[in-house]
N, C-alpha and C positions, 0 to 999 in steps of 0.2 A: 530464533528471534533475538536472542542474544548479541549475536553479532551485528544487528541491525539496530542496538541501542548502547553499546559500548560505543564511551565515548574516546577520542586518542585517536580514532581509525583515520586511514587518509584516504578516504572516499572523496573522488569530486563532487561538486552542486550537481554536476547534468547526470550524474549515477543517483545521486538523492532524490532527485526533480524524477527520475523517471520512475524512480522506485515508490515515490510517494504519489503519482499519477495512477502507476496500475494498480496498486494498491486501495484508492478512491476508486477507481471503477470498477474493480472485485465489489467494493464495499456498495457498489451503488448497482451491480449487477444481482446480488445475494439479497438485496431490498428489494427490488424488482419479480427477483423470483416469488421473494415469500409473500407481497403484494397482490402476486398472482393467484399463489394458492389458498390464499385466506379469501 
């Protein structure tokens, strides 16, 4: 996770954009589950 918060790096926007996308729908997929099991 390191390397995903150092900053310096020369990541494009459409690498950030995509990495921050899947990243919210992990986040909204692992909410979903635990919604389920509760």
């Amino acid at each position: 996770m390191d390397e995903n918060t150092r900053e310096g790096t020369q990541e494009s926007l459409p690498a950030a954009a995509r990495r921050a996308l899947a990243e919210a729908a992990e986040r909204r997929r692992l909410a979903e589950a635990a919604a389920a099991a509760a």
